[in-house]
SENULO-782816 format. One line per 3 residues: number of its first residue (from 1); their letters; for each residue x, y, z of N, C-alpha, C. Coordinates in Angstrom, 1 decimal, always signed. Layout:
N
NUM	A	X Y Z X Y Z X Y Z | ...
END
This chain:
177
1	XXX	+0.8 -1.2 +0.0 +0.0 +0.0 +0.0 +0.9 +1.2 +0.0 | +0.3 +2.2 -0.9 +1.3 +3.0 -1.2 +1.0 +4.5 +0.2 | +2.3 +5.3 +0.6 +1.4 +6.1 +1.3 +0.6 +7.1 +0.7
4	XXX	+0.8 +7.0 +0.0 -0.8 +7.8 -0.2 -2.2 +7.0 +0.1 | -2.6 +5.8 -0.3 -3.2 +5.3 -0.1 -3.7 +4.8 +1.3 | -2.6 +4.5 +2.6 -2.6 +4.6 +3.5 -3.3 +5.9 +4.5
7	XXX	-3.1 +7.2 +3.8 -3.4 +8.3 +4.4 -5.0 +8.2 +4.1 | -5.3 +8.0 +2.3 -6.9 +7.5 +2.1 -7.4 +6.8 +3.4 | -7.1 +5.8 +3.3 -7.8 +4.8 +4.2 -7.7 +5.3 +5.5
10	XXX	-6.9 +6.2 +6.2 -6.9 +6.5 +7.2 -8.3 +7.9 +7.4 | -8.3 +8.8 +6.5 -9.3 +9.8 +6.5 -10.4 +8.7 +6.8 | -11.0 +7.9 +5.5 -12.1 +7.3 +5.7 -12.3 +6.4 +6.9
13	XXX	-11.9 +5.8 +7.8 -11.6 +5.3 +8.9 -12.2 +6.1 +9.8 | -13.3 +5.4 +10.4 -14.1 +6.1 +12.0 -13.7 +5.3 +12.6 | -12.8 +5.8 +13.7 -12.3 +5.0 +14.9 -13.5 +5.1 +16.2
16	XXX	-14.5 +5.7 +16.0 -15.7 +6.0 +17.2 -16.4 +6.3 +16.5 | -18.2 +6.3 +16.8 -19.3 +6.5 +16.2 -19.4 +8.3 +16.3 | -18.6 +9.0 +16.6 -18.5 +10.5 +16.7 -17.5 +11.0 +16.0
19	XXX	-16.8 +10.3 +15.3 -15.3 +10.5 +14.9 -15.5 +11.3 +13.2 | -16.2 +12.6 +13.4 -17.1 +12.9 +12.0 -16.2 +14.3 +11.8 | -14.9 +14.7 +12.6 -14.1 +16.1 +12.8 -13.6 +15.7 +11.4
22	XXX	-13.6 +16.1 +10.2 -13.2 +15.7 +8.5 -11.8 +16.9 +9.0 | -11.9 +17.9 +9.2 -10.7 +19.4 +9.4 -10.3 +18.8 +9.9 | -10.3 +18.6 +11.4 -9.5 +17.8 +12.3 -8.3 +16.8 +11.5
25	XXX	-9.2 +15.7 +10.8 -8.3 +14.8 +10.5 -7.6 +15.1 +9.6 | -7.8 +16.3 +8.9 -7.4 +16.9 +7.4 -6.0 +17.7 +7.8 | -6.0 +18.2 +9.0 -4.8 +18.4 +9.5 -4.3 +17.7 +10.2
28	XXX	-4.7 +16.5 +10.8 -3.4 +15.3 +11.3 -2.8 +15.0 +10.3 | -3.4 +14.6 +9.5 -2.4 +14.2 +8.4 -1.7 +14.9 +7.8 | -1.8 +16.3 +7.5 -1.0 +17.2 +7.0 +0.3 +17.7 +7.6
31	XXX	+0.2 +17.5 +8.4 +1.3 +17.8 +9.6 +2.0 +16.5 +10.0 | +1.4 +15.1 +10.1 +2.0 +13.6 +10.4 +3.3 +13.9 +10.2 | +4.3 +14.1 +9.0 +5.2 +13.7 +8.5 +7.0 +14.9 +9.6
34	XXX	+6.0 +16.3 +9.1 +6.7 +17.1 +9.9 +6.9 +16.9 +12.0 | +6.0 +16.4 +11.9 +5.7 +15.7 +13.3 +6.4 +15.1 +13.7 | +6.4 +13.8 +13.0 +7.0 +12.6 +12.9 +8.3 +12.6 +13.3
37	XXX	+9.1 +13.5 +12.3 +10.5 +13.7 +12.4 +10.9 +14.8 +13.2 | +10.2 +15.5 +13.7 +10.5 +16.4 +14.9 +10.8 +15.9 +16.1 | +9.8 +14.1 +16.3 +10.1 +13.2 +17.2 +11.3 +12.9 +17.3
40	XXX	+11.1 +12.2 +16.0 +12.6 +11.3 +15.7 +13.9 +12.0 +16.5 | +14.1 +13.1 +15.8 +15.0 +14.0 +16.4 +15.3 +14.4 +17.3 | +14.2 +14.9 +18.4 +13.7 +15.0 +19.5 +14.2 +13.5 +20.3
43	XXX	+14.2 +12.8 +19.9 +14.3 +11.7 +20.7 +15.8 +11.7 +21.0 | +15.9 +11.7 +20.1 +18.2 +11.5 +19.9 +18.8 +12.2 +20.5 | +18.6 +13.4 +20.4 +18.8 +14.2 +21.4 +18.8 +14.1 +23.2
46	XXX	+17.2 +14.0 +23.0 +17.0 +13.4 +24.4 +17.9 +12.1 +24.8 | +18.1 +11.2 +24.4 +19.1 +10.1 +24.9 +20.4 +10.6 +25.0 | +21.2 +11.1 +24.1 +22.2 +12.1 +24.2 +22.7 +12.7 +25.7
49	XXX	+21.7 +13.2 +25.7 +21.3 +14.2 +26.9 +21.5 +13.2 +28.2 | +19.9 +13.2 +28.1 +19.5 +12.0 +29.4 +20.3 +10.5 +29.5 | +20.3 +9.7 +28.6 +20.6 +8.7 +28.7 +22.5 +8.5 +28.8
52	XXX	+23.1 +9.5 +28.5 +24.7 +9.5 +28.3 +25.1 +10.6 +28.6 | +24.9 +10.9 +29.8 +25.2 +12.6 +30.4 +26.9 +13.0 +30.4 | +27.4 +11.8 +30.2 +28.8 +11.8 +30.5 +29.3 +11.8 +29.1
55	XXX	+28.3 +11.7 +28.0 +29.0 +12.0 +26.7 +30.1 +10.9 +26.5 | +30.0 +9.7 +27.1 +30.9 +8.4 +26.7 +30.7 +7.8 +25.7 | +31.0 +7.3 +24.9 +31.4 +7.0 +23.6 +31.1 +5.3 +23.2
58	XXX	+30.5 +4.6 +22.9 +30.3 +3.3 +22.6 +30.0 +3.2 +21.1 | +29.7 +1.9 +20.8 +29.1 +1.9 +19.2 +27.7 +3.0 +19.0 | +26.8 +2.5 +20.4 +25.7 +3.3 +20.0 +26.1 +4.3 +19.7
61	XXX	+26.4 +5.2 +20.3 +26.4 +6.4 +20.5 +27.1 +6.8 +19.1 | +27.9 +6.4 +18.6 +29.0 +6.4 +17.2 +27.6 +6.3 +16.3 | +26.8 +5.3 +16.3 +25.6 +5.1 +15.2 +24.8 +6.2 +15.3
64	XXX	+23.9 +6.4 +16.8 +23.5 +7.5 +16.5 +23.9 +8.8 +16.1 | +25.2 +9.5 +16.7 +25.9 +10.6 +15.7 +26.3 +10.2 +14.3 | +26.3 +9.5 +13.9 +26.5 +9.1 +12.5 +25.5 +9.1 +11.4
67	XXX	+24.2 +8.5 +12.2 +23.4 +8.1 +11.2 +22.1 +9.2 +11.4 | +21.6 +9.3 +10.3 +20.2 +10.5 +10.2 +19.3 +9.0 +9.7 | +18.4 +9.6 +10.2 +16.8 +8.6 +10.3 +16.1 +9.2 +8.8
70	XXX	+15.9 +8.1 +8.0 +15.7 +8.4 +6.7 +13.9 +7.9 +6.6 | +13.8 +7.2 +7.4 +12.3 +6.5 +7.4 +11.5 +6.3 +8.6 | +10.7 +7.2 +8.5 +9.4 +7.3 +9.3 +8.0 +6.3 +9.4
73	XXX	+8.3 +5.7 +8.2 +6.8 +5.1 +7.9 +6.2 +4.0 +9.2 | +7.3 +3.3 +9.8 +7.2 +2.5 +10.5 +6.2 +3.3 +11.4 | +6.2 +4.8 +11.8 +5.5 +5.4 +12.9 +4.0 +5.5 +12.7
76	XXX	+3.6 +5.7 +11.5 +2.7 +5.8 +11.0 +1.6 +4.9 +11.3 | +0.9 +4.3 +11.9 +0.3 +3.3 +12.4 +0.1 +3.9 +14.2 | +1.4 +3.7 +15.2 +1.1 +4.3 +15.8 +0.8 +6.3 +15.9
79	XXX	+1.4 +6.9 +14.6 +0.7 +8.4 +14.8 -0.7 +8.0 +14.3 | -1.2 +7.4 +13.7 -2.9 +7.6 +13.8 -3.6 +7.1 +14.5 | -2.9 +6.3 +15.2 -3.7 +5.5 +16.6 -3.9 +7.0 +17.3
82	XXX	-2.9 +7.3 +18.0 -2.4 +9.0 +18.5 -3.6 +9.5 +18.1 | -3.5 +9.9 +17.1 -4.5 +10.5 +16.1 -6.1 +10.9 +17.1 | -6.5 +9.5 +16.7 -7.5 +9.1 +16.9 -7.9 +9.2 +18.0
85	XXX	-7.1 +8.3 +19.2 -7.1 +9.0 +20.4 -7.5 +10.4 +20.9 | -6.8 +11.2 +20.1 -7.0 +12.9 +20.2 -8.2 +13.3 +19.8 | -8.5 +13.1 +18.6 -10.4 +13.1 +18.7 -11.3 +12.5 +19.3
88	XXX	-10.9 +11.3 +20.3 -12.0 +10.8 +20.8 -12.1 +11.8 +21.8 | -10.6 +12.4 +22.8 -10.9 +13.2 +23.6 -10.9 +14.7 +23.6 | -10.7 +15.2 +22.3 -10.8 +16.2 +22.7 -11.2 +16.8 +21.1
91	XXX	-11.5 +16.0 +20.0 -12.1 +17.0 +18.8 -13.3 +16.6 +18.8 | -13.6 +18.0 +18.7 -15.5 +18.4 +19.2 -15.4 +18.5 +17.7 | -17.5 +17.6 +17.4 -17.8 +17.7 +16.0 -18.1 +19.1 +15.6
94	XXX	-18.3 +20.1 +16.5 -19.2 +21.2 +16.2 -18.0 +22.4 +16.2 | -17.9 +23.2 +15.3 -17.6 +24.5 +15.0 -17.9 +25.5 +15.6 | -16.7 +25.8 +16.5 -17.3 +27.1 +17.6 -16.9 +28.3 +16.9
97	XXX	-17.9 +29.2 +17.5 -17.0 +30.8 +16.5 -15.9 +31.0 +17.5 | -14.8 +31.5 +16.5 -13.9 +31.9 +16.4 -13.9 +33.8 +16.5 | -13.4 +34.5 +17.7 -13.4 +35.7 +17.8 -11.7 +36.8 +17.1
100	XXX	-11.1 +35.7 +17.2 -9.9 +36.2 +17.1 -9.5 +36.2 +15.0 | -10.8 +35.8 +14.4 -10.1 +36.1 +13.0 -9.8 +34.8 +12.7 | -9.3 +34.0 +13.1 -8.4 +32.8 +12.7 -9.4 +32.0 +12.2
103	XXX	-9.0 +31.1 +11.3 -9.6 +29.9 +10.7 -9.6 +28.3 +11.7 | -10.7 +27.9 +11.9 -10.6 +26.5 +12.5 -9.5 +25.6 +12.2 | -8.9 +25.6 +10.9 -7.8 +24.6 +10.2 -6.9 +25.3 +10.9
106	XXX	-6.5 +26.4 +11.5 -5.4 +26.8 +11.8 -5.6 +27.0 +13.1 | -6.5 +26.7 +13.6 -7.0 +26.5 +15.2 -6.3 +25.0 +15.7 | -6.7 +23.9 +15.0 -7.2 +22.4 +15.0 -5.3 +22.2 +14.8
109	XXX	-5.1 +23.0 +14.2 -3.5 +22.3 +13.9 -2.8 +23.2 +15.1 | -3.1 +24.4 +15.5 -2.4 +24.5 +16.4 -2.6 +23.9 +17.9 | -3.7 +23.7 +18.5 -4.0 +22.6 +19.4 -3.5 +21.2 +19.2
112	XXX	-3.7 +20.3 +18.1 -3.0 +19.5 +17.6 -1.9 +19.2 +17.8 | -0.8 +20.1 +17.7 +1.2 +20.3 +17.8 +0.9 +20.4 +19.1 | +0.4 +20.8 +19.6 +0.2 +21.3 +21.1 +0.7 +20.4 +21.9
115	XXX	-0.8 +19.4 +21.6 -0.9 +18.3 +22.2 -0.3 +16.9 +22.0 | +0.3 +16.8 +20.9 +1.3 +15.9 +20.3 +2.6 +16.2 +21.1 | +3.1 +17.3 +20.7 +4.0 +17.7 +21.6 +4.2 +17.6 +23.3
118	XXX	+3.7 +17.7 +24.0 +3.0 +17.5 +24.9 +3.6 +16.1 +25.3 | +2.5 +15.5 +25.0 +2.2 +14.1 +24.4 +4.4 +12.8 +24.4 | +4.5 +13.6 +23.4 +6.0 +13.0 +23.3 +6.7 +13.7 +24.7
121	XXX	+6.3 +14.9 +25.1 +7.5 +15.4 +26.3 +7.2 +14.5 +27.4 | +5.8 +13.7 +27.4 +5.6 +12.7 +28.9 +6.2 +11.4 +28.5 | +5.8 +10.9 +26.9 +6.1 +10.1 +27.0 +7.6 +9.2 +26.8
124	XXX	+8.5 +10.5 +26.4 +10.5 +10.4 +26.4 +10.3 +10.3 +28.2 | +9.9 +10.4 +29.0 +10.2 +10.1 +30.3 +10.2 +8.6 +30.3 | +9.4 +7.7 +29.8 +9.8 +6.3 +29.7 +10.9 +5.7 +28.5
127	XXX	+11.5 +4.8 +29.1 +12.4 +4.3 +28.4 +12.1 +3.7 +27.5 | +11.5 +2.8 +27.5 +10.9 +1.5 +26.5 +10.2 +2.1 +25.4 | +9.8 +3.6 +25.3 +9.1 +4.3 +24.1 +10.5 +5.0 +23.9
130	XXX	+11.4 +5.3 +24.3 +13.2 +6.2 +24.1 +13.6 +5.3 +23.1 | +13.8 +3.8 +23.3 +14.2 +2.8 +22.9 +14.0 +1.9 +21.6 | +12.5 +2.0 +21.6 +11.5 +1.5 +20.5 +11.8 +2.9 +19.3
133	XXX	+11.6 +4.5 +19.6 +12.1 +4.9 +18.3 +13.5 +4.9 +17.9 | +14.8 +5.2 +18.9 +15.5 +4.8 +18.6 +15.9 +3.5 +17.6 | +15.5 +2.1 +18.2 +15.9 +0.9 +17.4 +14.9 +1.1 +16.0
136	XXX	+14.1 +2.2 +15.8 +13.2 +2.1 +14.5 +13.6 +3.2 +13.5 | +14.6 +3.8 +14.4 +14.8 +5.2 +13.1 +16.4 +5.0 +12.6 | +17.5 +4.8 +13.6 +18.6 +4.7 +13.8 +19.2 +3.6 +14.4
139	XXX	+18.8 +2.7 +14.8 +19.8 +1.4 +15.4 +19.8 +0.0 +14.1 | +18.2 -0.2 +14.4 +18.0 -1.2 +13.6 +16.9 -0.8 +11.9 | +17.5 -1.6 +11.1 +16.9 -1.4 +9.8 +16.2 -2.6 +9.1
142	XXX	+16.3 -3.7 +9.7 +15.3 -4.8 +9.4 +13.8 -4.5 +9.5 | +13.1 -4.9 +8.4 +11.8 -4.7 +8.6 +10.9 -5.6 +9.5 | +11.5 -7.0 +9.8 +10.9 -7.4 +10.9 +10.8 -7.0 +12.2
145	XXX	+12.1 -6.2 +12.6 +11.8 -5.7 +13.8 +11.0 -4.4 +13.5 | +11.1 -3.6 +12.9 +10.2 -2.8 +12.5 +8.6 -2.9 +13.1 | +8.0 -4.0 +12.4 +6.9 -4.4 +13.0 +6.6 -4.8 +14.2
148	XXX	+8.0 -5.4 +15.3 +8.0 -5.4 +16.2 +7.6 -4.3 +17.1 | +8.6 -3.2 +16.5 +8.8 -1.8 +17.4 +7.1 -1.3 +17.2 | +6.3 -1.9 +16.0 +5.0 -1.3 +15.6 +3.9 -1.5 +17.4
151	XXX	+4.6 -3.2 +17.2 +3.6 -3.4 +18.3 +4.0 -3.3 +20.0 | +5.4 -2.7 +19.8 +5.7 -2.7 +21.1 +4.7 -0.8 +21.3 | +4.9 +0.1 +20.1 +3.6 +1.2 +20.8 +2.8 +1.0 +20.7
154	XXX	+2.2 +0.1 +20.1 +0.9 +0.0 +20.2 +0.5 +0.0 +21.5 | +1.2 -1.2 +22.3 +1.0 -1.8 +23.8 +1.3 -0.4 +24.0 | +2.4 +0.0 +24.3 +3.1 +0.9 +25.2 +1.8 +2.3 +25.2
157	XXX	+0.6 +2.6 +24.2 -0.9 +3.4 +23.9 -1.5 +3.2 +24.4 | -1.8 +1.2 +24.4 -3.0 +0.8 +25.3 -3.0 +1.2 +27.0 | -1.5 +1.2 +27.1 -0.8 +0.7 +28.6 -1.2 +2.5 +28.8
160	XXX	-0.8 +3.1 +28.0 -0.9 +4.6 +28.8 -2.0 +5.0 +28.9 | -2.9 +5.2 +28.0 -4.1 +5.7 +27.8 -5.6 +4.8 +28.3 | -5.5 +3.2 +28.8 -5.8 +2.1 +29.0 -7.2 +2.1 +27.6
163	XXX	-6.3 +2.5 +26.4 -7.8 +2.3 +25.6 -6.5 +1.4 +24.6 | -7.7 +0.8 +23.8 -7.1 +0.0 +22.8 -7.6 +0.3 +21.6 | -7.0 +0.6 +20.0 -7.8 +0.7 +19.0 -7.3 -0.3 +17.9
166	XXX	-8.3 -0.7 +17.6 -8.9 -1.8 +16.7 -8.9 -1.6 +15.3 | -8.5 -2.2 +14.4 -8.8 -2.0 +13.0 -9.7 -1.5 +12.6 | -11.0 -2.6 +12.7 -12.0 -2.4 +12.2 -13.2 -1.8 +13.2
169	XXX	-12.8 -2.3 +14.3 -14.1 -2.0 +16.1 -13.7 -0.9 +16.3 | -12.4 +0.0 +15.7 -12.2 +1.4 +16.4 -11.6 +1.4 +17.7 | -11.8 +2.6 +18.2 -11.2 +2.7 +20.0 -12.3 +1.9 +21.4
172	XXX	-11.7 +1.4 +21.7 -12.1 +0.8 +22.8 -11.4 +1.3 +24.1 | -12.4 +0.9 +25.3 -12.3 +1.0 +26.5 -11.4 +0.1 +27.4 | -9.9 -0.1 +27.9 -9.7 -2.2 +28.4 -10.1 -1.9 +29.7
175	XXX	-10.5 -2.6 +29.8 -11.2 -3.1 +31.3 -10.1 -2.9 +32.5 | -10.4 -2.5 +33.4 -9.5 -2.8 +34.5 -9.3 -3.8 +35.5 | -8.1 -4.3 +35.5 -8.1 -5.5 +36.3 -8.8 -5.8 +37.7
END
């Protein structure tokens, strides 16, 4: 599937029976890509920082200063889960007026970065999401693990948000133990 076609199927896709924000989703995806790699980057850094304060020298550390993250697509799956998530909680179907001049598209995307952003500053406090983009952008380049790293965020969504989203069932509720 080509991405373009991926992004299709992702617009047409109701992850909830309210999931009707078309703007909303018209700007996640317009922004996905610049997003995406602001992560990426974002992340490397952050390990840099955090995880090697002493600036010691190993292979990793050689790979990551070496290598630039050429492919994002692997993210893609988990940013529309993200996505989706974000409209169930907080994109309203209804059009409020706007006093300040500004257009809703340019409302919706700036709340959007907001909250994405946001969003990644809690979640680089866990390792195991540090780790998973790292080995997906810059460590490892097999596509099997790839789909690994797919489903370790996925878990690591369900685990934060305690919702789970479904292919075809959409966003769900998981039960508490």
């Amino acid at each position: 599937m080509t991405e373009g076609q991926y992004i299709k199927a992702q617009m047409d896709t109701k992850l909830f029976t309210l999931d009707k924000n078309y703007l909303l989703k018209e700007v996640q995806i317009k922004v996905r890509a610049k997003l995406l790699r602001q992560l990426v980057s974002d992340i490397k850094v952050l390990y840099l920082e955090k995880f090697n304060p002493l600036g010691l020298v190993d292979e990793t550390i050689i790979i990551l200063k070496n290598t630039e993250c050429q492919d994002i697509d692997y993210l893609n799956s988990f940013y529309y889960e993200l996505a989706g998530i974000y409209r169930l909680k907080y994109g309203e179907n209804q059009l409020e007026f706007l006093f300040d001049g500004s257009s809703h598209y340019i409302k919706y995307e700036k709340e959007w970065r907001r909250k994405f952003q946001k969003w990644m500053n809690e979640f680089s406090h866990h390792k195991h999401f540090v780790r998973a983009i790292l080995e997906g952008s810059y460590l490892d380049t097999q596509e099997n693990s790839k789909k690994n790293i797919q489903i370790r965020l996925k878990l690591f969504l369900e685990q934060y948000f305690h919702l789970r989203v479904y292919k075809y069932r959409g966003i769900r509720r998981l039960r508490s133990a």
